[in-house]
C-alpha positions in Angstrom: 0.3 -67.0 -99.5 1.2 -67.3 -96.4 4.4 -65.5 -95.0 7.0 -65.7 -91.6 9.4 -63.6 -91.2 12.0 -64.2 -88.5 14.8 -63.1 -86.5 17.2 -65.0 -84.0 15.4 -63.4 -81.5 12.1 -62.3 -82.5 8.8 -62.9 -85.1 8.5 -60.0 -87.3 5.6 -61.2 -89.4 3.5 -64.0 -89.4 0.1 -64.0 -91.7 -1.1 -64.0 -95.5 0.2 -61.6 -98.3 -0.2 -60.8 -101.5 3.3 -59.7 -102.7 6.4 -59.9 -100.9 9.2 -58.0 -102.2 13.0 -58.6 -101.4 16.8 -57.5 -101.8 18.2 -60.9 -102.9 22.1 -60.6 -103.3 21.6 -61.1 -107.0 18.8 -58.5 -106.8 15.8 -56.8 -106.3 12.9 -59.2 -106.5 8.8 -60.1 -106.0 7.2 -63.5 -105.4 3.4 -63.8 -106.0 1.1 -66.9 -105.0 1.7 -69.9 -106.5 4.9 -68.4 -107.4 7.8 -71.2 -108.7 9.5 -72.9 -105.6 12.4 -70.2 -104.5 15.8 -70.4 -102.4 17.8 -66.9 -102.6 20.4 -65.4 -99.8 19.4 -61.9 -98.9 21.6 -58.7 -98.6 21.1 -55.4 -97.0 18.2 -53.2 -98.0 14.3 -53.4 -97.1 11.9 -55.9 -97.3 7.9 -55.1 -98.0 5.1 -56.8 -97.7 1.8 -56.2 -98.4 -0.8 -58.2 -96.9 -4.4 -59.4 -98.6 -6.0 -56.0 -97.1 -3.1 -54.1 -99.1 -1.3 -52.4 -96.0 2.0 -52.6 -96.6 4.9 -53.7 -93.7 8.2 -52.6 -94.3 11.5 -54.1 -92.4 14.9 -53.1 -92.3 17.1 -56.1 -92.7 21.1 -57.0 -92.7 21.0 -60.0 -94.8 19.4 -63.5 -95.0 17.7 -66.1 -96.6 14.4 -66.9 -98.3 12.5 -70.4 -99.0 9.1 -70.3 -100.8 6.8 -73.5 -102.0 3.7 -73.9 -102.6 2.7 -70.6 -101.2 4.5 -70.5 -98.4 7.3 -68.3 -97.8 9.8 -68.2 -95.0 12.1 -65.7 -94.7 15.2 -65.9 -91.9 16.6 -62.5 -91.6 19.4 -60.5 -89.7 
């Protein structure tokens, strides 16, 4: 699927992964391709990725928010 991750002031990530794990306010939680169209806010904690070679990218965050359809995932982050 394909994944951007974004700050106010900067990219973090922008390519294709596998899983993409994050600490939604109601939760820890994983979407998948072709996983079921998503909207969550974001708190504190770490989100991972791991991309289609299965090296894994790890970012601090503050909070945020996460949209995913149709394999792609955007994530806006603090």
């Amino acid at each position: 699927m394909k994944v951007k991750v974004t700050k106010p002031d900067a990219s973090l990530y922008d390519g294709e992964a596998k899983l993409v794990q994050l600490p939604g306010t109601g939760g820890l939680f994983e979407v998948l391709n072709n996983h079921a169209p998503i909207i969550s806010s974001l708190k504190q904690g770490t989100l991972r990725i791991i991309d289609n070679e299965g090296k894994e990218h790890t970012f601090d965050i503050r909070g945020g928010v996460a949209k995913g359809q149709q394999n792609d995932l955007l994530i806006l982050v603090q």
